[in-house]
C-alpha positions as CSV (number, residue, x, y, z in Angstrom):
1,X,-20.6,49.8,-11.7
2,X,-18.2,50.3,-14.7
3,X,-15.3,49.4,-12.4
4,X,-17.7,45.9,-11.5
5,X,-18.1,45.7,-15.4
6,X,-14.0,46.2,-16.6
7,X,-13.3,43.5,-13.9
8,X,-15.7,40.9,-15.0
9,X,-15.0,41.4,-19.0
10,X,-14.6,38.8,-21.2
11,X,-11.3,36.9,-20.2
12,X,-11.0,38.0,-16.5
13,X,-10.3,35.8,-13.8
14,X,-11.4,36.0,-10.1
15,X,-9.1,35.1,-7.8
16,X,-9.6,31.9,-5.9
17,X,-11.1,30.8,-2.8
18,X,-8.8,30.1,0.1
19,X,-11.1,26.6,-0.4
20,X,-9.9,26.2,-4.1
21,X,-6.0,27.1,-3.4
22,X,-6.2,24.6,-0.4
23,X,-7.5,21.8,-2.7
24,X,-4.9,22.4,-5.0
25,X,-2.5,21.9,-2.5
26,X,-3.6,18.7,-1.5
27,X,-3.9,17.4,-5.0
28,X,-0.2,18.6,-5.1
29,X,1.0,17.0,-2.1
30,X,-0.7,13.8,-3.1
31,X,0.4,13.8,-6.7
32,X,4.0,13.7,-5.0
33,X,3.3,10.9,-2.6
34,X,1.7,9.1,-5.8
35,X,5.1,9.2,-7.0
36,X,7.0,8.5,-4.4
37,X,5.6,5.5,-3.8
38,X,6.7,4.2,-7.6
39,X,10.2,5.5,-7.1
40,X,10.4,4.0,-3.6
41,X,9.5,0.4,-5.0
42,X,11.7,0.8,-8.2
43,X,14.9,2.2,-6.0
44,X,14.1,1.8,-2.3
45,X,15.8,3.9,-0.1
46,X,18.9,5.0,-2.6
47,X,16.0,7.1,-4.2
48,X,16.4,10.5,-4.2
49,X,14.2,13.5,-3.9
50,X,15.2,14.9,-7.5
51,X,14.1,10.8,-8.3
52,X,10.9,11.8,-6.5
53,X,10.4,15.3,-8.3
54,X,11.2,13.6,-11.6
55,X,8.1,10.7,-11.2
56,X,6.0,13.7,-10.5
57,X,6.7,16.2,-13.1
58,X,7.4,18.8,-10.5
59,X,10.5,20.9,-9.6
60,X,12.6,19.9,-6.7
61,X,12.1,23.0,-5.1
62,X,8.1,22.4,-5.2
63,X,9.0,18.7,-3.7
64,X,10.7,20.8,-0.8
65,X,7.5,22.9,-0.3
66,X,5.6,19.6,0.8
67,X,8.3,17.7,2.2
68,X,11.8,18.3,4.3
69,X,13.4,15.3,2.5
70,X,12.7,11.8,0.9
71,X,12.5,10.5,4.5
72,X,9.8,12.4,5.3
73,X,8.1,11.1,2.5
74,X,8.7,8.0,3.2
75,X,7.3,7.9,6.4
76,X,4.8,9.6,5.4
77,X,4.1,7.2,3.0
78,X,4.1,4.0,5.4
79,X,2.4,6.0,7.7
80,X,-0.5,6.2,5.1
81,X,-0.4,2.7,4.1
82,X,-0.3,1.1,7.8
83,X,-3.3,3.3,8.6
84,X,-5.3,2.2,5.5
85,X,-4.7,-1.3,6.8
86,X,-6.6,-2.5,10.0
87,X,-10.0,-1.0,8.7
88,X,-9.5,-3.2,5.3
89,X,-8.4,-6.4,7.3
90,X,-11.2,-5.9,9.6
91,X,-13.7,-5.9,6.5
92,X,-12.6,-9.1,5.1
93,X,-12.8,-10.5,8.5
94,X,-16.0,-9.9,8.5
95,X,-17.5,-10.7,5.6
96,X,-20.7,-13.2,5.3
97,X,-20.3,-17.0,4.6
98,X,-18.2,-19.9,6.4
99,X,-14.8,-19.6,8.0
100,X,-13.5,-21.7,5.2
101,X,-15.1,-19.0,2.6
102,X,-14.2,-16.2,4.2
103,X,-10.4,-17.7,4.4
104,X,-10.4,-18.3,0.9
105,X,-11.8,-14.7,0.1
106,X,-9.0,-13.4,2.8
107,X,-6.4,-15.0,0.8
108,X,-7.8,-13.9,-2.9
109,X,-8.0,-10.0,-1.8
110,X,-4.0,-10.3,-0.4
111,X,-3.0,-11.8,-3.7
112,X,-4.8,-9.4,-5.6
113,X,-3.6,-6.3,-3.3
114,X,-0.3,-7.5,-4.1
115,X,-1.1,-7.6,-7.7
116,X,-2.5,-4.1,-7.9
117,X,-0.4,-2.3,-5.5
118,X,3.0,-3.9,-4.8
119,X,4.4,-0.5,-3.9
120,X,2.3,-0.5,-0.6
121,X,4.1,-3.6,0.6
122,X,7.6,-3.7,-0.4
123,X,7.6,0.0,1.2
124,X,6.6,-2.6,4.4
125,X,9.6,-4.7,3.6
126,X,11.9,-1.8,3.8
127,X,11.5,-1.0,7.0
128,X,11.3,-4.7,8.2
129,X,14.6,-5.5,6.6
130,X,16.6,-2.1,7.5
131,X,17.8,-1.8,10.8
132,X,18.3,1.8,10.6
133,X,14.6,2.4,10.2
134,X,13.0,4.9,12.7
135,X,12.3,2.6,16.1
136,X,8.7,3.9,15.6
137,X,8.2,3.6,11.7
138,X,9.2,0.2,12.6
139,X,7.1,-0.6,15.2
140,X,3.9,1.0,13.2
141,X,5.0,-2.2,10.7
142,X,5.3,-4.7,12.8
143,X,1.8,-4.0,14.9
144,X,0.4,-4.2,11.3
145,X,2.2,-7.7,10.4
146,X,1.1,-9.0,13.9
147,X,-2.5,-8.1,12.9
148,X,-2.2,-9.9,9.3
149,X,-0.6,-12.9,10.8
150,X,-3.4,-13.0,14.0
151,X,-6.1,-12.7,11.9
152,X,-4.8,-15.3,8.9
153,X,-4.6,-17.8,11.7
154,X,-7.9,-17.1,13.4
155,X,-9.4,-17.8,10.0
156,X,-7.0,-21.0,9.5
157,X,-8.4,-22.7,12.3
158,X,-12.1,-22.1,12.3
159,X,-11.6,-23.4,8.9
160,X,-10.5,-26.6,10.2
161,X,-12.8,-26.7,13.2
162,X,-15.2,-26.9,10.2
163,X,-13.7,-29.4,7.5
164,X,-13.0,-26.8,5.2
165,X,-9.4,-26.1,5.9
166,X,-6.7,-29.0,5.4
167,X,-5.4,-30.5,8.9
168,X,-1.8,-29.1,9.3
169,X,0.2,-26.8,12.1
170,X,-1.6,-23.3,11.9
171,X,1.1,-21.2,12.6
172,X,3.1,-23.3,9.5
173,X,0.2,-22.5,7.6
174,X,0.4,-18.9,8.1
175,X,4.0,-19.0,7.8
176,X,3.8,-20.2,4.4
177,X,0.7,-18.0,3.1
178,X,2.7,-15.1,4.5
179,X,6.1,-15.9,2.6
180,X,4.2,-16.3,-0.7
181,X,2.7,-12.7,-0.2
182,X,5.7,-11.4,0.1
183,X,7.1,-13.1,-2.4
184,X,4.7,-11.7,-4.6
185,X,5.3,-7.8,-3.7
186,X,9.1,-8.5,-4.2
187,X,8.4,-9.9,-7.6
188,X,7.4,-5.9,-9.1
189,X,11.3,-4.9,-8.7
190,X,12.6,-8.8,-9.4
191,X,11.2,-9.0,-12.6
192,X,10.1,-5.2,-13.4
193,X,6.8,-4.4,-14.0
194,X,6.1,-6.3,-17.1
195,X,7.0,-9.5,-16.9
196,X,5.5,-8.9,-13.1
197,X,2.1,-8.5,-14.5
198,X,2.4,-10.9,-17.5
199,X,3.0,-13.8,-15.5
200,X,1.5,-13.1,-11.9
201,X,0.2,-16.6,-10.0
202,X,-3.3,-16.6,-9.6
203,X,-4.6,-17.0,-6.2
204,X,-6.2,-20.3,-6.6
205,X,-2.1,-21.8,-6.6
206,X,-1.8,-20.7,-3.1
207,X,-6.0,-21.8,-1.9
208,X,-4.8,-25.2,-2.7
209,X,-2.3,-25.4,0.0
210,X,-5.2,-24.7,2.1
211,X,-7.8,-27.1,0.9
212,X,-8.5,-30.9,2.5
């Protein structure tokens, strides 16, 4: 009993679970990834892991403890980000109202993705636009652009099945929806993240290429 008693005085500490050290972990891992994904869009690929370490407040060699090396993060990083996707496509697919509104609501959320998380797609562009990209990372891209594209033109013409949608060439229609986007996620390292904020195009430029 005493022993119970000295242990639990005033300013002890148990140790912690195997549950609570695991947490921590995770929060850890993710806190790096967090800051990863800033370096990544400021510097691409000539980031380095002491870059990484450095956005996170961390040491390098706790960096190392999660991750082999800044490609690992990266991948693991796209990895996250191409997973994420198809279930948030999928929901704006399926939202209520006419093809025209749902197009329209399709194009407002992937403006406003852009606005709020332009790291998430110029990671995309990295891969797309460096040929010595893992085959596979690369791949795990372009399944996700072929989505994005498929289901923009679906929505393009039951839109204009319907009157709602302005009578042009799909596929040009996509093409040009889809070069804005990424327009707008190279925009956070053109113009830095200031002037990328202060003068971001709202969506409504871009609906009126699609309207009658």
């Amino acid at each position: 009993m005493n022993a119970l008693f000295i242990h639990l005085k005033e300013g002890a500490t148990m140790p912690r679970t195997e549950a609570a050290n695991q947490r921590i972990r995770e929060e850890q891992r993710e806190k790096i990834l967090e800051a990863a994904r800033r370096v990544f869009a400021r510097k691409g690929r000539a980031a380095t892991m002491a870059d990484v370490a450095n956005e996170a407040n961390v040491s390098q060699g706790l960096a190392y403890r999660y991750f082999a090396n800044k490609e690992a993060i990266f991948h693991e990083l796209v990895e996250q980000a191409v997973q994420a996707g198809p279930a948030a496509l999928q929901r704006r697919l399926e939202r209520p109202g006419t093809p025209g509104e749902r197009l329209f609501l399709w194009v407002l959320s992937m403006v406003e993705s852009r606005r709020e998380r332009p790291e998430f797609f110029q990671l995309f562009d990295q891969v797309l636009s460096d040929e010595a990209m893992p085959h596979g990372l690369r791949q795990l891209v372009q399944g996700y652009a072929r989505t994005v594209q498929d289901q923009l033109r679906h929505l393009i013409v039951e839109g204009q099945a319907e009157g709602s949608v302005r009578v042009a060439d799909p596929d040009q229609l996509v093409r040009a929806i889809l070069v804005y986007l990424d327009g707008l996620a190279r925009g956070y390292t053109l113009y830095g993240p200031e002037q990328f904020n202060q003068h971001f195009p709202d969506a409504e430029i871009l609906l009126r290429m699609l309207k009658p």
